[in-house]
C-alpha positions in Angstrom: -25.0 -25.0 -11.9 -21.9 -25.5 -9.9 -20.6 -22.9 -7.3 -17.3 -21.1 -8.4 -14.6 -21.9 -5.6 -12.6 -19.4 -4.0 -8.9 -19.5 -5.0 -8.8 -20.4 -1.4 -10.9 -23.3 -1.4 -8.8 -24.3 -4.5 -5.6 -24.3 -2.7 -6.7 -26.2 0.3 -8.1 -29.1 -2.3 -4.9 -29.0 -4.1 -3.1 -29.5 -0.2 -5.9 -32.4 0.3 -4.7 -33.5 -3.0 -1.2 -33.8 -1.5 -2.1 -35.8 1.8 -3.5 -38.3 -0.9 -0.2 -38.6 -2.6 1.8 -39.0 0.7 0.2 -41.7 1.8 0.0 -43.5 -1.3 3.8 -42.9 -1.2 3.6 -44.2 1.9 1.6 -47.2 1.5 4.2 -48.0 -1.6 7.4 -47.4 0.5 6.0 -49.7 3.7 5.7 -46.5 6.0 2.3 -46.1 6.1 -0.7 -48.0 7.7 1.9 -50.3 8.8 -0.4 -52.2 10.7 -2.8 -52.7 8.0 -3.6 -56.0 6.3 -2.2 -56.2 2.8 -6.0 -56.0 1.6 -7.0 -52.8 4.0 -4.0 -51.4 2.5 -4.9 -52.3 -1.0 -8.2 -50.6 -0.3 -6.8 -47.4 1.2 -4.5 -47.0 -2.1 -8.1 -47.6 -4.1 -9.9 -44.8 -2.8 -6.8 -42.4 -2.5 -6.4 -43.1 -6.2 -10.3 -42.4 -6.9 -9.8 -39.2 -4.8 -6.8 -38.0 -6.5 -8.6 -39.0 -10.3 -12.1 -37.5 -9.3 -10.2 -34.0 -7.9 -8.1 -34.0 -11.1 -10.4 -33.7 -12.9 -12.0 -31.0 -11.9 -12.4 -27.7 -14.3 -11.1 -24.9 -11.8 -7.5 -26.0 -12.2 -4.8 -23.1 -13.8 -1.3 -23.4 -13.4 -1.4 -26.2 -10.5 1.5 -28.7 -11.0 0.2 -31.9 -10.7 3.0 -33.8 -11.3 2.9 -35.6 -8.6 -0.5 -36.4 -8.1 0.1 -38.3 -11.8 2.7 -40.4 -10.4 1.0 -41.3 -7.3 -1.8 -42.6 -9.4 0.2 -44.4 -12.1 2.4 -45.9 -9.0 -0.4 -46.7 -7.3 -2.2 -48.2 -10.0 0.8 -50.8 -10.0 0.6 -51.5 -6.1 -3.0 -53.1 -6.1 -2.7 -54.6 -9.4 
């Protein structure tokens, strides 16, 4: 059985959430991790996309706009491939 989250533990993962889709925006634009290798960055973006789809997905979700959090995944989908 799973423990039901406080509607302040769900705002602070949907805020996580966010820092995720920063830096993927960041990583994407060149302003991020600058002095990263094109592979470190590539593996960064990986597990920021993994985050974002394994958070997502979770069930304690209501009106959330996640907007955002699609595009960062979609867009960074198309950086590593």
């Amino acid at each position: 059985m799973t423990e039901e989250l406080t509607k302040e533990e769900i705002a602070n993962n949907y805020t996580i959430m966010g820092h995720s889709v920063t830096l993927i925006n960041g990583l994407i634009a060149g302003t991020a991790r600058e002095l990263y290798s094109t592979k470190e960055k590539k593996e960064c973006m990986s597990r920021n996309i993994e985050h974002l789809e394994t958070m997502k997905a979770q069930d304690y979700w209501t009106t959330e706009d996640m907007t955002a959090v699609n595009k960062a995944i979609t867009d960074g989908k198309g950086y590593i491939s």
